[in-house]
N, C-alpha and C positions, 0 to 999 in steps of 0.2 A: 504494500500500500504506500503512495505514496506520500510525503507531509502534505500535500495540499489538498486531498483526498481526507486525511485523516482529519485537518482542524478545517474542513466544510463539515463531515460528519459532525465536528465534536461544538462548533457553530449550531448548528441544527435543532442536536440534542438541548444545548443548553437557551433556546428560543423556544421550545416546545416546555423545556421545565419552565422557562418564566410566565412561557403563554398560560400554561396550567397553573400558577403561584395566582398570578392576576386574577384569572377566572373566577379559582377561588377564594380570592380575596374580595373579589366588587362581588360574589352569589350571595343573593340575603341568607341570613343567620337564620331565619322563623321561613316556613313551607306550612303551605294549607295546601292543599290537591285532593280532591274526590273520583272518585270511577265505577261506573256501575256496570254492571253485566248479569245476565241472566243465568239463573241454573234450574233445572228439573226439579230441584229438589223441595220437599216443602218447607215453611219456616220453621215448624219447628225443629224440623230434620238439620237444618242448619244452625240454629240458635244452640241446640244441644251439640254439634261438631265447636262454634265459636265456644262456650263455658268448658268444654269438656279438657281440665288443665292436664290432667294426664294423660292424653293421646298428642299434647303439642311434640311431641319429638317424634313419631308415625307422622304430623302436617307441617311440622315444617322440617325441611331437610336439612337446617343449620345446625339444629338445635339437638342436641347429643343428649344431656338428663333434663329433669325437671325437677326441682326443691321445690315441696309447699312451704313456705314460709307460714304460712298463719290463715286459719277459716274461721270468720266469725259465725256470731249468731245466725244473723241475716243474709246470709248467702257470702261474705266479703269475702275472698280471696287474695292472697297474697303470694306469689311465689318467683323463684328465681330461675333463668333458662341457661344452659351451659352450653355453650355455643361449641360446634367442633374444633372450630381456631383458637380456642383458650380464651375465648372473650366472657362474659359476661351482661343480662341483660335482667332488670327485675321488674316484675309487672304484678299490678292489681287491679280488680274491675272496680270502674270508680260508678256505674250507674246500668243498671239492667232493666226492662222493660220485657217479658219473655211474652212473645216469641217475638218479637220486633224492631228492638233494640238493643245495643250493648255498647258499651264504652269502656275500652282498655286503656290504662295507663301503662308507658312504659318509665316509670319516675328512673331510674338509674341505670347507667349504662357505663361497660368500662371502657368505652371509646369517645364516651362525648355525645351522647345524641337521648334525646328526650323526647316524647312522641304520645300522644294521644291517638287510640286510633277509637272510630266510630264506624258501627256497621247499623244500619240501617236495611230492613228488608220487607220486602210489602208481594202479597202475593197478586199475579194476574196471571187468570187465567188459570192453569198447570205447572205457570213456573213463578220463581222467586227471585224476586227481580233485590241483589246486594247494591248496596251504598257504600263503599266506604272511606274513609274520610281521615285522613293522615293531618293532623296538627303538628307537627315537629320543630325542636330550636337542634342544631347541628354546630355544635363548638368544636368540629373537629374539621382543620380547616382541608386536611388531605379526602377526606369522605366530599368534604360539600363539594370542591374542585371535580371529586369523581362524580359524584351524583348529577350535579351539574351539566356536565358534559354529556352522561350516559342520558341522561330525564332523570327532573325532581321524581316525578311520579312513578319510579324504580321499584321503591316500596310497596306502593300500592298493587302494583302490575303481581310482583312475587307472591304479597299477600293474596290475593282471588286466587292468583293459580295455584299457591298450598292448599289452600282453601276447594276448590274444585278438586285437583288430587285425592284430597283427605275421602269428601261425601264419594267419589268414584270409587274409590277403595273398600269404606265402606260398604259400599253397594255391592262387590263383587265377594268381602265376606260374610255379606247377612245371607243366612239360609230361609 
């Protein structure tokens, strides 16, 4: 290779790091994004997959164990998600409405990111038309530069498609 080859590459590289610094420097801190999509399923077929804290590691593919932290009286739940990557995410449901509503917090995270999520679902017809609804603050400035880039609405996308996953699975082991 030759040196003028090498510092055009090393040019390059270093315009692409700053172009992603910037990016995610000017991407707002706070994200709201919604997304609905239909599934077969009924509500409460899906409101019972959203509470059900012990199958999250069977729907989401990140998430390796699950700690309950704490169940109140009232339904409250409390628990911590153990990410494959050694991370860390802990979440309680801060407001449930069955079969038609739910609202997750995710209060603490070991990478920076805080996140309300809201699913809303209403049935027509035969199927079950999901809302869901990502409120997030993102202090982690390398996530928000990716997120960014990739679509804010990242989260949301994965969440439905765990989420369909999950009730399809389901479907294929109920007898």
């Amino acid at each position: 290779m030759t040196p003028r080859k090498f510092f055009t590459i090393l040019l390059l590289l270093i315009g692409l790091f700053v172009a992603f610094i910037i990016t995610a420097s000017l991407a707002p801190i706070n994200y709201e994004g919604s997304r609905s999509e239909s599934l077969t399923d009924r509500p409460i077929e899906v409101w019972r997959n959203l509470v059900s804290v012990e199958i999250i590691p069977k729907r989401k593919p990140d998430v390796e164990t699950v700690d309950i932290l704490f169940i109140g009286d009232r339904g409250e739940v409390t628990w911590r998600e153990n990410l494959k990557n050694g991370e860390t995410r802990t979440m309680r449901i801060l407001e449930r409405g069955a079969p038609y509503y739910i609202s997750i917090e995710q209060f603490q995270s070991s990478y920076g990111v805080t996140v309300v999520w809201e699913y809303s679902l209403r049935q027509v017809n035969d199927e079950t038309i999901v809302t869901v609804t990502e409120k997030s603050v993102n202090n982690n400035i390398w996530l928000r530069g990716y997120y960014t880039i990739i679509g804010r609405n990242t989260l949301i996308k994965r969440e439905l498609k765990s989420l369909r996953v999950s009730l399809f699975q389901r479907l294929l082991t109920t007898e």
